[in-house]
Every structure is written in C-alpha cells, then in structure tokens.
N, CA, C and O atoms as a GROMACS GRO file, in nm:
protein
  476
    1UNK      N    1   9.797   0.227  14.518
    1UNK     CA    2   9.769   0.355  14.578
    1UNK      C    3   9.883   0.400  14.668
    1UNK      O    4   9.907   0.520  14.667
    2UNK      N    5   9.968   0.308  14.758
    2UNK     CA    6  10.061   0.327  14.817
    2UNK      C    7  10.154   0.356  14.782
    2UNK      O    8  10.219   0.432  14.853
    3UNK      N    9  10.214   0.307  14.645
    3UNK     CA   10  10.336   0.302  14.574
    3UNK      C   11  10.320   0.428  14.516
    3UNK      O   12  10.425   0.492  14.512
    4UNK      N   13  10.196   0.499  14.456
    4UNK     CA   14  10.192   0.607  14.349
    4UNK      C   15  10.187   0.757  14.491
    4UNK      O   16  10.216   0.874  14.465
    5UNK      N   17  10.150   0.713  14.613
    5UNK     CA   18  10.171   0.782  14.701
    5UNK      C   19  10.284   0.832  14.758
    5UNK      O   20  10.295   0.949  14.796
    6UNK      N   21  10.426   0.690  14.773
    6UNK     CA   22  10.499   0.728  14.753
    6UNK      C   23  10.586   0.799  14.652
    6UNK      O   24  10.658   0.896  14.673
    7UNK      N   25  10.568   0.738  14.546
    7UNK     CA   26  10.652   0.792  14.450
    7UNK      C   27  10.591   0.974  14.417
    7UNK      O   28  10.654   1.073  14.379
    8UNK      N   29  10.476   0.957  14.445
    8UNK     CA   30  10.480   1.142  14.438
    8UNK      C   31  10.545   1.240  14.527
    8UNK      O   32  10.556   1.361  14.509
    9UNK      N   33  10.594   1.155  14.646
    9UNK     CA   34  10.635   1.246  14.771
    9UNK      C   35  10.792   1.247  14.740
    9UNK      O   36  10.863   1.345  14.760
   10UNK      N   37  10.844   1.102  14.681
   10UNK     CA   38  10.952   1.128  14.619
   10UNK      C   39  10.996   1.250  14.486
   10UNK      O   40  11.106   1.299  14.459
   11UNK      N   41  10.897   1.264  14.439
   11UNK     CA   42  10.915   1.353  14.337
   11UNK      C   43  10.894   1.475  14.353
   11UNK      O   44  10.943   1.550  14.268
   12UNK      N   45  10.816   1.535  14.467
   12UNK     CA   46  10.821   1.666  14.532
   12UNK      C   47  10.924   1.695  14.588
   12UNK      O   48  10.969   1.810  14.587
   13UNK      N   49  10.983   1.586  14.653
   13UNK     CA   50  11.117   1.576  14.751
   13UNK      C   51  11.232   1.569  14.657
   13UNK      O   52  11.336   1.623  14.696
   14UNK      N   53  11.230   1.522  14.562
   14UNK     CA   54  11.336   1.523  14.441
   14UNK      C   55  11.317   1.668  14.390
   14UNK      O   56  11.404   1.749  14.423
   15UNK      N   57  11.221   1.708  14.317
   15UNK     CA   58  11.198   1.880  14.231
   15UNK      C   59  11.273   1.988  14.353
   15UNK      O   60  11.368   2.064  14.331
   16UNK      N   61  11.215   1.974  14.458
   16UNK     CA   62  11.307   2.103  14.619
   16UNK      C   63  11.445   2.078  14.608
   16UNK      O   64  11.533   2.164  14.596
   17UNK      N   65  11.457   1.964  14.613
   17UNK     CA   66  11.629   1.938  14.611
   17UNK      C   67  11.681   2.026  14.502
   17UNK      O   68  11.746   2.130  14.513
   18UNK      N   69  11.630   1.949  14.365
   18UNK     CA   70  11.706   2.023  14.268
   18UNK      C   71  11.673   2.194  14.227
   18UNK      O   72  11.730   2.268  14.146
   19UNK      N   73  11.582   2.213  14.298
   19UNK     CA   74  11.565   2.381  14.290
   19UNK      C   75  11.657   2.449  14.424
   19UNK      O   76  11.645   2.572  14.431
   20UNK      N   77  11.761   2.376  14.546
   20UNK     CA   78  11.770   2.434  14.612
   20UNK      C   79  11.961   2.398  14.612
   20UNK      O   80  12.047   2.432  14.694
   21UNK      N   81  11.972   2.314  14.481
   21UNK     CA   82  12.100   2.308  14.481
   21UNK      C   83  12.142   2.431  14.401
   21UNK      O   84  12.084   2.480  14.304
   22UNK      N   85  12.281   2.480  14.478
   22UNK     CA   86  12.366   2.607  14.412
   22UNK      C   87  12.503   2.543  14.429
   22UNK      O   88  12.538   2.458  14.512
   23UNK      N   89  12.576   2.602  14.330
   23UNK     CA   90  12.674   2.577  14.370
   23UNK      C   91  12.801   2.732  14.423
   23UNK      O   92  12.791   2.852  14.396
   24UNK      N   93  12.901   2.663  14.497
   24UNK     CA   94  12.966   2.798  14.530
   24UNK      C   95  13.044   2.885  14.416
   24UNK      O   96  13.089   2.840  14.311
   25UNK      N   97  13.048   3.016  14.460
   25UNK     CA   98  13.106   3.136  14.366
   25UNK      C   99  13.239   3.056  14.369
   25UNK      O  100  13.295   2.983  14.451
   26UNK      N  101  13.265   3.102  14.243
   26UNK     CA  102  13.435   3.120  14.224
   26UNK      C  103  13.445   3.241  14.325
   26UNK      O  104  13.355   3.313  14.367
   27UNK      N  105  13.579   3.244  14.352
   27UNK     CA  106  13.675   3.352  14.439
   27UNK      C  107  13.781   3.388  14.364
   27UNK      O  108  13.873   3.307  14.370
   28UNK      N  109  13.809   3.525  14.265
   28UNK     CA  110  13.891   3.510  14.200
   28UNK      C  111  13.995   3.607  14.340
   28UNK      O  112  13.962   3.648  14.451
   29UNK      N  113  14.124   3.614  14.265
   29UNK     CA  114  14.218   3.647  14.344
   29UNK      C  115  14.187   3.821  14.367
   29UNK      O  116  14.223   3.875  14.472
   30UNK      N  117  14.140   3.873  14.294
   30UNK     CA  118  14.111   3.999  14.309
   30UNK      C  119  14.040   4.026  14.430
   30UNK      O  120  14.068   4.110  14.515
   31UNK      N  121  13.932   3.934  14.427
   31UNK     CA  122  13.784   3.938  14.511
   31UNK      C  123  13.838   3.922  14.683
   31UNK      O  124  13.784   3.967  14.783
   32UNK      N  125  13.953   3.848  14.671
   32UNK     CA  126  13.997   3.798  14.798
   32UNK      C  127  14.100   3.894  14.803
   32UNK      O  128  14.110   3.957  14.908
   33UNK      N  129  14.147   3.910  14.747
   33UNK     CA  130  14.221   4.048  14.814
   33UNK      C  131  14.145   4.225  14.839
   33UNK      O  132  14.194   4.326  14.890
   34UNK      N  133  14.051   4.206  14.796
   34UNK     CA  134  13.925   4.265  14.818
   34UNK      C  135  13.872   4.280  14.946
   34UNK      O  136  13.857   4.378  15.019
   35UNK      N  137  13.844   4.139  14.960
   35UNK     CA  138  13.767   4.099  15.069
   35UNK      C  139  13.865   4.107  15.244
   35UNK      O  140  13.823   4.150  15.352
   36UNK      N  141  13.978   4.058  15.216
   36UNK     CA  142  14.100   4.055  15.274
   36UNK      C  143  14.106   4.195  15.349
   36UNK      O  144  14.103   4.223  15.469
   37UNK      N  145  14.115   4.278  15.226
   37UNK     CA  146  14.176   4.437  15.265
   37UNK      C  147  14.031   4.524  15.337
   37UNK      O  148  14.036   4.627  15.404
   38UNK      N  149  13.905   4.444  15.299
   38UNK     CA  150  13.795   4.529  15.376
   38UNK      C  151  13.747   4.491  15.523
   38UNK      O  152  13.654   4.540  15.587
   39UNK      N  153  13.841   4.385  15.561
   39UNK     CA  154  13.793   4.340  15.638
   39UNK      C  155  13.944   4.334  15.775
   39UNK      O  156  13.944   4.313  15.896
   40UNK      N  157  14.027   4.358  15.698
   40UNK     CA  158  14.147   4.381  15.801
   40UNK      C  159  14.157   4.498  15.895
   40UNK      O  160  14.181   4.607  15.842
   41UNK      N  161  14.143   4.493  16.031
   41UNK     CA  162  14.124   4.525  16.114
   41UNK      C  163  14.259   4.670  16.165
   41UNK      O  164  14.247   4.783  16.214
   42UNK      N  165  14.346   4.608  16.132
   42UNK     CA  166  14.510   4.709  16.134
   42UNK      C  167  14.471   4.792  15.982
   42UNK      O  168  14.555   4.881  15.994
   43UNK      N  169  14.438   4.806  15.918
   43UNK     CA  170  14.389   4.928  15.856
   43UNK      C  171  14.288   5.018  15.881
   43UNK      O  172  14.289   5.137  15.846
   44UNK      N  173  14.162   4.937  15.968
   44UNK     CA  174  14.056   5.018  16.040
   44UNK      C  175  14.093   5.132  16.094
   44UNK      O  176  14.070   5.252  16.077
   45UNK      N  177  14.202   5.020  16.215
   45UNK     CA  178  14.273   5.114  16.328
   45UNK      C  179  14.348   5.242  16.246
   45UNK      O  180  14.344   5.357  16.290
   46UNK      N  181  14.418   5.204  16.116
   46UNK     CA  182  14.533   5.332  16.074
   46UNK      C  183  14.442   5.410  16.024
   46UNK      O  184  14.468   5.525  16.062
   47UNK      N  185  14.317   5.408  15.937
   47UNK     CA  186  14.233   5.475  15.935
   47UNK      C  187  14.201   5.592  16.013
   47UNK      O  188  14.214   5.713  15.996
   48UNK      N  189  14.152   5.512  16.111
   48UNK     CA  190  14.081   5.591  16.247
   48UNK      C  191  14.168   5.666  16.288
   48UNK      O  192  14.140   5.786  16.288
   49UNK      N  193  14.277   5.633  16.326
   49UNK     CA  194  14.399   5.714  16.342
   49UNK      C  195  14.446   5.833  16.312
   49UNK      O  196  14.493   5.924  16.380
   50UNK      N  197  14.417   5.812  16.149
   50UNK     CA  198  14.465   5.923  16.046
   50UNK      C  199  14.371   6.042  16.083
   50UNK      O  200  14.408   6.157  16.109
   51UNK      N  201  14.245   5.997  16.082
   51UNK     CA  202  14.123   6.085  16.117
   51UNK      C  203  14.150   6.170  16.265
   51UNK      O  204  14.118   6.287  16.288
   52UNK      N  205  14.182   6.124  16.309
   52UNK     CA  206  14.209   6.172  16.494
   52UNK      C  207  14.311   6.265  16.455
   52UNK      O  208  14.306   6.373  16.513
   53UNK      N  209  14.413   6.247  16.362
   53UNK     CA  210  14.540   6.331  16.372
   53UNK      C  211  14.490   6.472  16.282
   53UNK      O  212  14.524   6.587  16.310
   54UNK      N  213  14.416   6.438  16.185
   54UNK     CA  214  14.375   6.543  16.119
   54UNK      C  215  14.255   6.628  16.234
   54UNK      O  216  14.263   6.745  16.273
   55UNK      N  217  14.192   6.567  16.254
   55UNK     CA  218  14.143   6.649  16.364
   55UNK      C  219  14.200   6.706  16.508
   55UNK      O  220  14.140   6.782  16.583
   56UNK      N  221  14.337   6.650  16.528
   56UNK     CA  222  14.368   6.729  16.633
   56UNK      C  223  14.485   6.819  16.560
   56UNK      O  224  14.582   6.850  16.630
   57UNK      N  225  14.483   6.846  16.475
   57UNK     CA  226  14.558   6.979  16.343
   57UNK      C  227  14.529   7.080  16.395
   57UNK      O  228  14.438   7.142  16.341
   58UNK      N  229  14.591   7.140  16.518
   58UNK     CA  230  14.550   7.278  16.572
   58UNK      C  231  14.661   7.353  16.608
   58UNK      O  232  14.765   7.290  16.629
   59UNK      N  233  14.662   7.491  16.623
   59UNK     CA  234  14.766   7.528  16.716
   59UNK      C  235  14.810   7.510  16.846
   59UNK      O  236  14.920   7.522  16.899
   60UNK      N  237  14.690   7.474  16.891
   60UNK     CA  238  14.714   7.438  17.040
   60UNK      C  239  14.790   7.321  17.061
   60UNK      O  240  14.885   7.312  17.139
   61UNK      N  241  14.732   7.203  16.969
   61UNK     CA  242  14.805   7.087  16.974
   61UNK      C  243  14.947   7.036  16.914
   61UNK      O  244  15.017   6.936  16.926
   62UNK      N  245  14.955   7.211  16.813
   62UNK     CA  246  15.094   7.143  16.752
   62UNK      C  247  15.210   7.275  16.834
   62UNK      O  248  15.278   7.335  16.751
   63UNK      N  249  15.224   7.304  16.940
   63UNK     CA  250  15.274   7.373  17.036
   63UNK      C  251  15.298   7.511  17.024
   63UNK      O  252  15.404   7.556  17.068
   64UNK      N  253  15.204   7.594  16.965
   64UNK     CA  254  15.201   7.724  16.890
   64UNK      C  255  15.215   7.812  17.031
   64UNK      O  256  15.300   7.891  17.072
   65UNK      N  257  15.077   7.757  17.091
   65UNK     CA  258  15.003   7.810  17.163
   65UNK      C  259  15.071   7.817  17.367
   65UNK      O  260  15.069   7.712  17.432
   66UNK      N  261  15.106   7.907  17.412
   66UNK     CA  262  15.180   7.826  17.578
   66UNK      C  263  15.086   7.754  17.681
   66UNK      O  264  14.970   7.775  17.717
   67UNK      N  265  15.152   7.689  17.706
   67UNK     CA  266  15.104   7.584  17.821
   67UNK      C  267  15.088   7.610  17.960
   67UNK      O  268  15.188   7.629  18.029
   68UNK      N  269  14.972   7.614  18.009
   68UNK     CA  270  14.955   7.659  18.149
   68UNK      C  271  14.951   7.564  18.274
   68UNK      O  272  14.836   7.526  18.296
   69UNK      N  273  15.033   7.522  18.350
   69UNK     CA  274  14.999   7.400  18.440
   69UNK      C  275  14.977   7.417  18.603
   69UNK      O  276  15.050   7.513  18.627
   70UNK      N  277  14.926   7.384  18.706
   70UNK     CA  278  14.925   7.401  18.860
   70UNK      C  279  14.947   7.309  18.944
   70UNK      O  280  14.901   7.207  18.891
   71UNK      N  281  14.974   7.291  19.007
   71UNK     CA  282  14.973   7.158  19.118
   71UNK      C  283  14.993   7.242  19.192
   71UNK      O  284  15.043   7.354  19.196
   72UNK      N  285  14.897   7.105  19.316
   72UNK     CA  286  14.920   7.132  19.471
   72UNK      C  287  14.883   6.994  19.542
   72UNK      O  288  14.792   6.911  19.537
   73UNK      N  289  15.040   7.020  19.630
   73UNK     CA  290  15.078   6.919  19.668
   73UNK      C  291  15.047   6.925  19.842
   73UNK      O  292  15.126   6.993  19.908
   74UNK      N  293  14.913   6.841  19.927
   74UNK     CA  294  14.856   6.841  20.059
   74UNK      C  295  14.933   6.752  20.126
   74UNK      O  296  14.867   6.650  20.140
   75UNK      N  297  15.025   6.742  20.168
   75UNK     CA  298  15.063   6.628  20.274
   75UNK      C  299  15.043   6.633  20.399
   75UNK      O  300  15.114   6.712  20.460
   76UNK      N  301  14.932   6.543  20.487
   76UNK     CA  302  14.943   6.505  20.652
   76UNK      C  303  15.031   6.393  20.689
   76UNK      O  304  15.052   6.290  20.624
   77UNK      N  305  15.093   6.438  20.831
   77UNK     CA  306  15.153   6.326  20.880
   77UNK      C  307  15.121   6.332  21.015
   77UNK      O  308  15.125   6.428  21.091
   78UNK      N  309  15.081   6.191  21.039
   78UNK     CA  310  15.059   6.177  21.217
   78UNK      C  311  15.198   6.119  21.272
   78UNK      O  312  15.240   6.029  21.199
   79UNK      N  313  15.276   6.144  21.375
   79UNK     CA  314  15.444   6.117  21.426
   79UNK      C  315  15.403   6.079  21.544
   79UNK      O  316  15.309   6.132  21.605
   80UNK      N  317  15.462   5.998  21.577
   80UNK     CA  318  15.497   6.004  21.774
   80UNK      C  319  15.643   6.026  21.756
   80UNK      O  320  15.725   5.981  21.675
   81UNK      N  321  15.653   6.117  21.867
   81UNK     CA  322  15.824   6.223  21.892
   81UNK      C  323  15.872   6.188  22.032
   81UNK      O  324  15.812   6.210  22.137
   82UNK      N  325  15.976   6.139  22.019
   82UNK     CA  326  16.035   6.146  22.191
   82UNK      C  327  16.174   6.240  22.164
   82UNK      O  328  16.259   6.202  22.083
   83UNK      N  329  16.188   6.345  22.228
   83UNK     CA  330  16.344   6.461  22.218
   83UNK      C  331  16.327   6.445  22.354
   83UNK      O  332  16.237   6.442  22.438
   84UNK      N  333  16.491   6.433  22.339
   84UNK     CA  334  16.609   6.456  22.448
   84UNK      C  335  16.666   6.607  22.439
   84UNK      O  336  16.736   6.635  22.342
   85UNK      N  337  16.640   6.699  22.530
   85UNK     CA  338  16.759   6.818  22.531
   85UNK      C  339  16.860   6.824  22.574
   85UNK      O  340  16.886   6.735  22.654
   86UNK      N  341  16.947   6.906  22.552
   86UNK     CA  342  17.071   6.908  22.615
   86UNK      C  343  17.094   6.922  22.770
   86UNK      O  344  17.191   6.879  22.833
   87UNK      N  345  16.979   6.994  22.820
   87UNK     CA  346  16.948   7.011  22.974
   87UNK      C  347  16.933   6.865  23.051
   87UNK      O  348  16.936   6.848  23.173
   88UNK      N  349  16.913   6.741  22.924
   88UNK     CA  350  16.815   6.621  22.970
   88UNK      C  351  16.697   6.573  23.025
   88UNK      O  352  16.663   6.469  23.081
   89UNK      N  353  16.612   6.745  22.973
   89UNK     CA  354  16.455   6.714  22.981
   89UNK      C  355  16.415   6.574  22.866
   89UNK      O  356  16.497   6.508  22.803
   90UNK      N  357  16.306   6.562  22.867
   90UNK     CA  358  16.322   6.455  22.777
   90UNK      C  359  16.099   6.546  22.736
   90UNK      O  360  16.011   6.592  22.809
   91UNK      N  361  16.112   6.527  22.611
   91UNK     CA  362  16.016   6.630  22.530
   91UNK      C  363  15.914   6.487  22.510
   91UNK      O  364  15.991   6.403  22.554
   92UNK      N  365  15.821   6.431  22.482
   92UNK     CA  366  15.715   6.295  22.397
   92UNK      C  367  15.589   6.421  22.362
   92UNK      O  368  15.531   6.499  22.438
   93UNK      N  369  15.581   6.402  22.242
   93UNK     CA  370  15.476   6.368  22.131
   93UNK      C  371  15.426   6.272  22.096
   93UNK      O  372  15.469   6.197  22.009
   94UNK      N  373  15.294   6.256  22.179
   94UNK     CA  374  15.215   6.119  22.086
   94UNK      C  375  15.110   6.173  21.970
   94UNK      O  376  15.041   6.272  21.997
   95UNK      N  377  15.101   6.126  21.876
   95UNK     CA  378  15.018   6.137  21.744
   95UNK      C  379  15.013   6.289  21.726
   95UNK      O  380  14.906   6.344  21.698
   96UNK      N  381  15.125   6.358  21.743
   96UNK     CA  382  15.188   6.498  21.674
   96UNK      C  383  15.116   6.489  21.511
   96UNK      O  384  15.099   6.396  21.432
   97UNK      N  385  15.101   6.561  21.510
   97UNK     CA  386  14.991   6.644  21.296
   97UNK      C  387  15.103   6.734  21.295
   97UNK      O  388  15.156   6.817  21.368
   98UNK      N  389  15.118   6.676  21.165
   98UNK     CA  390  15.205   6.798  21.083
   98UNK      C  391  15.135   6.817  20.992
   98UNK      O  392  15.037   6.742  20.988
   99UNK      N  393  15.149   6.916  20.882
   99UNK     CA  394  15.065   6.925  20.781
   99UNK      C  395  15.138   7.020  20.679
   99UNK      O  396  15.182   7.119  20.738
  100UNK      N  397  15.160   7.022  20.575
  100UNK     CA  398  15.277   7.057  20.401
  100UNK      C  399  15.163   7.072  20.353
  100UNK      O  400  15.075   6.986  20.354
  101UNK      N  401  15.148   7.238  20.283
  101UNK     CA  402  15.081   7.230  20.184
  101UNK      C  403  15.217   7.313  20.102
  101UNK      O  404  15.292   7.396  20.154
  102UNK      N  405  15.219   7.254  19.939
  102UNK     CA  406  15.294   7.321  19.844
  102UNK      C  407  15.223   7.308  19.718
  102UNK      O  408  15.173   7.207  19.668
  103UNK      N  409  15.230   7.468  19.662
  103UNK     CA  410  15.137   7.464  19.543
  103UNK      C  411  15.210   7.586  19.435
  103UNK      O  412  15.295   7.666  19.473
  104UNK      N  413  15.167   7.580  19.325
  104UNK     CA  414  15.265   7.638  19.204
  104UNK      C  415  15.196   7.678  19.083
  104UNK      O  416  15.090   7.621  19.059
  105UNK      N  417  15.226   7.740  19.027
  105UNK     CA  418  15.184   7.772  18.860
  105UNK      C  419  15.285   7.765  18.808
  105UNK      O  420  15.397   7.783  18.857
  106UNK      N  421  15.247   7.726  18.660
  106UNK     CA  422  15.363   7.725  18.568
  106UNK      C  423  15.286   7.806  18.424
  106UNK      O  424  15.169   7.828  18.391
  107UNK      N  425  15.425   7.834  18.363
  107UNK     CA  426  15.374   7.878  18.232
  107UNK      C  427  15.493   7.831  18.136
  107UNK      O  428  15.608   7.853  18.175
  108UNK      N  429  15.472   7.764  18.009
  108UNK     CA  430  15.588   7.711  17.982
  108UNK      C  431  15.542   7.739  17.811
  108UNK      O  432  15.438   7.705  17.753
  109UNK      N  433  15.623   7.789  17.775
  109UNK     CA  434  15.597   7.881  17.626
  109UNK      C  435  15.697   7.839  17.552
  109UNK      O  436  15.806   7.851  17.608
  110UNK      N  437  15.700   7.772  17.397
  110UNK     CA  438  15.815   7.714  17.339
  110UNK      C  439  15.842   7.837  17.222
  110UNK      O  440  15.773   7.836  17.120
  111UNK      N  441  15.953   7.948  17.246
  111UNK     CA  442  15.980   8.039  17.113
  111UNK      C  443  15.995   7.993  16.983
  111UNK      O  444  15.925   8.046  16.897
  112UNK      N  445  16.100   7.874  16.941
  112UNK     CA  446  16.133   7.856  16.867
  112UNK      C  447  16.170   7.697  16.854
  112UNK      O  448  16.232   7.663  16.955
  113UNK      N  449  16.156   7.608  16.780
  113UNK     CA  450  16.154   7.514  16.735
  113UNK      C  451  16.211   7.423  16.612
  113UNK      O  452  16.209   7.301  16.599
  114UNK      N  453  16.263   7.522  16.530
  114UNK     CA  454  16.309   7.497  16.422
  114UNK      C  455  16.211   7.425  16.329
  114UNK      O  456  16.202   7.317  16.271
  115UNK      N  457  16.119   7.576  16.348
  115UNK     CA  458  15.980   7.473  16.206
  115UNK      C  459  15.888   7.402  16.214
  115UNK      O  460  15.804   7.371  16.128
  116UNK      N  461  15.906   7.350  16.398
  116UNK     CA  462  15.852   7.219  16.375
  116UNK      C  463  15.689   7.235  16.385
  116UNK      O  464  15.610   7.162  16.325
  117UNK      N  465  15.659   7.330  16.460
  117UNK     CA  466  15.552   7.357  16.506
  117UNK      C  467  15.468   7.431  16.396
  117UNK      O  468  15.389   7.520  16.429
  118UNK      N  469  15.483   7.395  16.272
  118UNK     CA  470  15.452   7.482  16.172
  118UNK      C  471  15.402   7.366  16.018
  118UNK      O  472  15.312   7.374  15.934
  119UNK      N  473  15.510   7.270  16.040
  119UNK     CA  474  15.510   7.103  15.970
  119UNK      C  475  15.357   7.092  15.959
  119UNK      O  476  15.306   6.990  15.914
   0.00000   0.00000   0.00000
C-alpha cells in the first residue's frame, strides 16, 4: 500500500514535469536585431526629438517673426562714507542707501538671412 502510494505520487510528479518542460526559442539574427533596435533607448530619444522639431516648425521659432525683450536691473547698496574736503571738514556716512534702478526695451528684428529662415 505504501510503495503503490508512492509510486503514484511519483507519477503525478513525473506527468507535471513533463507537461511543464519547454524548451527555449531559437533567436534568429533578424529577431535580435529586431529586438535590439526596439528597445534602444538613443533612438527613442532621436525620435522624440524629431517630433519636438517638427512641432516647433513655426515662424516664430524659425526667426520670421521680431523679438521683443525688457530687463530691469534694481540695485541697493548700504556704504559707510568718511570724505575729507578741501576746507578739512571731514563729512561720515554710516549705513548711507543708495539705490540704481535701470530698465530697457528692446526690439530686435532679423531682415535678411540668406534663406535661412525659410529652410
């Protein structure tokens, strides 16, 4: 009873095995260069790339269009000042404020290019 007990558990355990052996695919050279090229990462990127450039295909971006720019430039400065005059008063500033403001527009328009803006 023991032996036919075992040997059936062996033979359930033997039939799974052989229903669960596979063996591996061939890889032909095609498949891997296939696989290679779908999965390489520096073509993703040139991809993605390509896509960005076609979408930024504008006039604005290919310098048709003029460029408008502003800055402004706030500078504080706290000084301590000691002047001497010529009389030989003698002048002190402690924590003297100065204060620079400079600010600007620009407009910067390209006429001509030789084509390029047109490529």
């Amino acid at each position: 009873m023991k032996n036919s007990k075992i040997l059936f558990q062996t033979l359930i355990l033997f039939c799974i095995c052989i229903t669960k052996l596979n063996a591996q695919e061939v890889l032909s050279l095609e498949d891997a260069v296939k696989i290679a090229l779908e999965n390489n990462y520096e073509i993703k990127i040139s991809k993605n790339e390509l896509s960005i450039d076609k979408t930024n295909a504008s006039i604005g971006n290919a310098g048709i269009l003029p460029r408008v720019s502003a800055n402004v430039i706030d500078n504080n400065n706290i000084i301590n000042l000691t002047q001497t005059r010529i009389d030989g008063s003698v002048n002190t500033l402690n924590n003297a404020k100065n204060n620079t403001m400079v600010y600007g527009v620009g407009l910067d328009w390209t006429v001509f290019d030789g084509f390029r803006m047109f490529a």
